[in-house]
N, C-alpha and C positions, 0 to 999 in steps of 0.2 A: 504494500500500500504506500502511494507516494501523501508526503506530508500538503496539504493546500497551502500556498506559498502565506496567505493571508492569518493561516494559525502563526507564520514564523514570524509575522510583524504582531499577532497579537501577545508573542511572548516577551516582545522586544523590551528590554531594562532589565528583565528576568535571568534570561540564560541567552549567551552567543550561540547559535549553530551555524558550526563550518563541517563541511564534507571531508570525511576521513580523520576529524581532529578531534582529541578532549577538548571540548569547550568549558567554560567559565564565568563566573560571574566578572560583569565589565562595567557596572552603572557604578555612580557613586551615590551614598546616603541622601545628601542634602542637596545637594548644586549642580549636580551633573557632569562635574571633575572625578579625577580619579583622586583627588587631593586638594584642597583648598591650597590655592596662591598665596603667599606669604613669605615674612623671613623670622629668624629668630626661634625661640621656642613654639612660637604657634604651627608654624610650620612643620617642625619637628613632632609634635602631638600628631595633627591632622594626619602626616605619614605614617606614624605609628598605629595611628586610629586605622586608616585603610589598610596598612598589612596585618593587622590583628584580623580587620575582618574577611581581608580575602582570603588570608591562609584558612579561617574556619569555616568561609564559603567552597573553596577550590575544594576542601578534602569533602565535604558533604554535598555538594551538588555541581557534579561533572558526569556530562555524558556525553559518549561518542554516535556520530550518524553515518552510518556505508555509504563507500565511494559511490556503489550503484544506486538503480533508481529509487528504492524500497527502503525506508529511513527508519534503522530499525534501534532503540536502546539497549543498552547491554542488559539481559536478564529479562526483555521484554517481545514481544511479536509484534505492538500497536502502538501508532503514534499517540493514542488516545494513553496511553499509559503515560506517558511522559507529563502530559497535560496533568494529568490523574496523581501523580507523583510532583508534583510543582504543587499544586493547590497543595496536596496534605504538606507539603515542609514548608510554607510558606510562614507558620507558626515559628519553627526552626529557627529560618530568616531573619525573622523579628530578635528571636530570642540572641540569636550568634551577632548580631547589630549592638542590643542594648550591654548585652557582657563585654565590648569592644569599646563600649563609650564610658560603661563604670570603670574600665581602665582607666581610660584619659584621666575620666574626672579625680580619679587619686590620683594619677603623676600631676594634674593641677595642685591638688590639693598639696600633696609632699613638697612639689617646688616653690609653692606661693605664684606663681605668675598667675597675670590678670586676664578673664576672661570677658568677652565681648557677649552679653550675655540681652535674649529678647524678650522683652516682661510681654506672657500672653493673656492674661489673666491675675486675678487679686480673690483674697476672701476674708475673714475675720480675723486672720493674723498673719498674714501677709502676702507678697505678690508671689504668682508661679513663675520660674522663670526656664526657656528654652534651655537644652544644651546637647545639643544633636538631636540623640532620638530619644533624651531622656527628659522629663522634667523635673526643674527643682526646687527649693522653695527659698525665699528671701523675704525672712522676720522681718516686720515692721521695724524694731528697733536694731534691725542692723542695717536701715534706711542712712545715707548722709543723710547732714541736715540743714545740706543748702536745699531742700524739697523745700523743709515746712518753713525756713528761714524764709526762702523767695518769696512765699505764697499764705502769708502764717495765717490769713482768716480760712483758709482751708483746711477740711477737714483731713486726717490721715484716709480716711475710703476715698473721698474726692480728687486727691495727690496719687494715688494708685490707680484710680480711672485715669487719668492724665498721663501718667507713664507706660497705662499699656500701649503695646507696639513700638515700645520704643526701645534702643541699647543702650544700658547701661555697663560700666566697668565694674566688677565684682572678681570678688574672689572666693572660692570654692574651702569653705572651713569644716566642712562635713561630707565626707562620700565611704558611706557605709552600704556595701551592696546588700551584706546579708540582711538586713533588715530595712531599708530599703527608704534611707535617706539620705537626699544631698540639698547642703544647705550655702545656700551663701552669703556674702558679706559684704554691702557697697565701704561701708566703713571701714574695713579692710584694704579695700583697694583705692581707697584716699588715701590712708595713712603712707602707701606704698608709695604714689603719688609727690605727695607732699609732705611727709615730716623731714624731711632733708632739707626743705626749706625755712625750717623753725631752730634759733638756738635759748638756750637760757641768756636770758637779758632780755631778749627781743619784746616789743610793747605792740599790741594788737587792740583795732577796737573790734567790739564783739559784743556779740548778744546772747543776753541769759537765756535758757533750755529751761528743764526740770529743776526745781529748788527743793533740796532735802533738810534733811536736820543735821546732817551732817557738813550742807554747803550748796554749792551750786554747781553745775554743768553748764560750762559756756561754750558757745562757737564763734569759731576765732575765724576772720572776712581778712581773705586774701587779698590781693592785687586786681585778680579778675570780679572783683565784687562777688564771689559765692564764699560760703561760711563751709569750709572741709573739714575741720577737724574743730574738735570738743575737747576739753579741758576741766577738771575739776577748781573750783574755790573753795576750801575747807575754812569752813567756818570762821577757824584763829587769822586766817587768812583777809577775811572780809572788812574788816577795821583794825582801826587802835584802839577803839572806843571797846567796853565790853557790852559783847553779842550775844542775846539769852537764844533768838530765833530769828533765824538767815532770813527770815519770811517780813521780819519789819525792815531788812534794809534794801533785800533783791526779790523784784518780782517777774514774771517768766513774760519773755518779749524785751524788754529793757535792754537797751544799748547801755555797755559800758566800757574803760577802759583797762586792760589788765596786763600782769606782766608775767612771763613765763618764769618759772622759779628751779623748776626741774620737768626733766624728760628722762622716761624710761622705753627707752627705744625697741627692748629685749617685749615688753608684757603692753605697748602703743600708748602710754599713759602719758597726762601733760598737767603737770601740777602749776597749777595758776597763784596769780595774787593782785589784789586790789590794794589793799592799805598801803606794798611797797612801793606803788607810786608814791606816795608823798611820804616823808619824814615821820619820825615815830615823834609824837608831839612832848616826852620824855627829853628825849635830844636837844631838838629844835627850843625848848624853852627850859630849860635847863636853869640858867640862872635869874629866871626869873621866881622857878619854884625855889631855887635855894640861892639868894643873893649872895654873892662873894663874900661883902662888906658886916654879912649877921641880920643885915635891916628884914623888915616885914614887907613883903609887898602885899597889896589886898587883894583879897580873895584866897589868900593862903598863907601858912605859920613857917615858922622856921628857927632852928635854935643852934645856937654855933658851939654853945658846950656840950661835951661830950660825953661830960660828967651826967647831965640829965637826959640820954638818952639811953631808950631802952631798945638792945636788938629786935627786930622782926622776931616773928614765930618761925622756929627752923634755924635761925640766920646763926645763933650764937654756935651750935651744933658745926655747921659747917667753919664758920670763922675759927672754932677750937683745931679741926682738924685741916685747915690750911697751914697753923701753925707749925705743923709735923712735916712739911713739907719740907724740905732741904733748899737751900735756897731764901726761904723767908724769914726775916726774923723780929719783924711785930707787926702788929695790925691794930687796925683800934678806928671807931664809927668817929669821922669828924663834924659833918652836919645832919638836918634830914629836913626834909619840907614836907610838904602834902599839897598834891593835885588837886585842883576843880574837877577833874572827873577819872571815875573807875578805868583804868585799862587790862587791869588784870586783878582777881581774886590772889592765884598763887603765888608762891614767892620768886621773883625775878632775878635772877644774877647776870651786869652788867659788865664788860670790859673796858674804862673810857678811850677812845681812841686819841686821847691827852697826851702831849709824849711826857716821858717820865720827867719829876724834876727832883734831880740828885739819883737817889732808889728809892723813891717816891712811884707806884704808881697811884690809880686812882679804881676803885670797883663803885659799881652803885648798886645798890639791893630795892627793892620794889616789889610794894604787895597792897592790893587795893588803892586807896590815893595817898601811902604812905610813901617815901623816897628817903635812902638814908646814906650816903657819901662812906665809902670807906676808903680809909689809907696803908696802903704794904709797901713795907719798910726792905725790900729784896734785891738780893745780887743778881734775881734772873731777866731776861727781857719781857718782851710783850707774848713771844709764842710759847715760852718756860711758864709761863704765869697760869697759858691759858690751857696748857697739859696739867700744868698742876690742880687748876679748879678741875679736868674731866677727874681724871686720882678722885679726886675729894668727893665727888658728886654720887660717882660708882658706889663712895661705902656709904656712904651716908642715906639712909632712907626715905 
């Protein structure tokens, strides 16, 4: 029985047949290459993608047709078998495609490189997103947050209607075949992006996110106007002043200005601060709260004997055990004043950035609106002094 040339176009993407040869699978998954064009690691995938699947195409679905006129399968009498044996592995197909892409998707995963990924759909926690023949999902909160920044009277469903159809950059932080999640991460692939553009020092303005009890989540507005990356403010962070609840000083939407303090490049984190823009108002007014001269100024006391001054709670403990330090050989409170307003509960130890006069340097202690001047009497310098307060700090409880 000869084959109707019109079955051989109806098989066409399916299977090659050539006369007298093992044919082969020859279509490609998505685009109709035998590989997506590209350079670098994507390229590198896509190939590996395609010979994952042809090798597991080639060995299950190859057959040969006789030179003569009669097109016969190996193991079979009827072209209709061939048909017949196409349908039923077409399941196969699917199946030897999706195990070829959960590859990829973990050498994504393992390398970190970024995937061009097409959001087709959203649901109650977040969008679906393409990735060959697989789909995968991307948490609302692993959204950047130039979305809700751009657009903030939008809702998060309204911001995910808006993105469908469209490619975003992500990266792949969950590909677990056996159980049969992959998840990804636009935040992820910001960070990749753009923290090599961020150092500690550096001053961003930005706008408040989420405000917890423990501080804020701010996003920091790049050059191109989009906000890429988030930052913590911790609370001690927020002021000088003391802060019972982050909620009377930052509220969500609020442009403000902040400075980076630390970066933990290793775990994506960006520790922020608002107060170190300006001066600690301790510093900055310093002899106003304790005049040189002994005098009063109003709105605050001050006493220059030293005789009627009584250590902080805590302070006398640790000034005992500076004494033991090598190096030091007296110490003794010379003034103390008191703030107009609370900057801290606890007790504070200060290093004045004074330079020394004689071996004189200078310490300041601080607790509540209390401020109290100490003098050490030491052969050591500035950096000897301030090993010595960690020593001291360690034992003391």
């Amino acid at each position: 029985m000869i084959l109707d040339p019109s079955s051989w176009f109806d098989l066409r993407g399916v299977v090659t047949m050539s006369k007298g040869r093992w044919v082969t699978w020859s279509s490609s998954v998505d685009s109709g290459n035998d590989c997506n064009d590209g350079d670098g690691f994507d390229e590198i995938i896509d190939k590996e993608r395609w010979r994952t699947e042809r090798a597991l195409r080639d060995e299950t679905y190859s057959y040969k047709v006789s030179v003569s006129g009669d097109a016969k399968t190996e193991g079979s009498s009827a072209a209709a078998g061939v048909i017949e044996d196409l349908s039923e592995s077409s399941e196969n197909i699917k199946q030897a495609r999706r195990s070829a892409d959960w590859k990829v998707a973990k050498a994504y995963n393992e390398s970190g490189y970024i995937h061009e990924g097409r959001i087709e759909g959203f649901n109650g926690g977040g969008l679906l997103v393409r990735f060959y023949s697989l789909v995968g999902f991307l948490p609302y909160p692993q959204l950047s947050p130039s979305h809700s920044c751009k657009e903030p009277q939008k809702s998060i469903q309204e911001i995910a209607k808006a993105l469908t159809g469209s490619l975003i950059s992500l990266k792949v932080i969950q590909a677990d075949q056996e159980n049969r999640k992959l998840i990804f991460s636009e935040k992820e692939a910001m960070w990749s992006k753009f923290s090599q553009q961020i150092n500690v020092g550096d001053i961003f303005e930005a706008r408040v996110g989420s405000v917890e009890d423990y501080g804020a989540f701010v996003h920091l507005l790049f050059p191109d106007g989009c906000y890429h990356l988030t930052g913590l403010v911790h609370i001690s962070e927020v002021s000088w002043d003391l802060v019972q609840d982050v909620r009377d000083i930052l509220s969500e939407g609020e442009d403000v200005r902040v400075k980076i303090i630390k970066i933990d490049r290793e775990k994506s984190r960006i520790t922020l601060s608002i107060k170190q823009l300006e001066e600690d108002p301790l510093l900055e007014t310093l002899d106003k709260v304790i005049p040189q001269d002994g005098s009063v100024v109003t709105g605050s006391s001050s006493t220059s004997s030293p005789y009627n001054i009584e250590p902080l709670p805590g302070l006398q403990t640790i000034l005992e055990e500076l004494l033991r330090e090598e190096g030091i050989s007296e110490i003794r409170i010379s003034r103390q004043g008191f703030e107009k307003r609370v900057v801290s509960q606890d007790l504070q130890l200060w290093l004045s950035n004074a330079p020394a006069i004689g071996k004189q340097f200078t310490l300041l202690a601080r607790a509540g609106r209390q401020v109290q001047e100490i003098q050490l009497t030491t052969s050591l310098d500035q950096e000897g002094i301030k090993r010595a307060l960690q020593r001291v700090l360690e034992r003391v409880p």
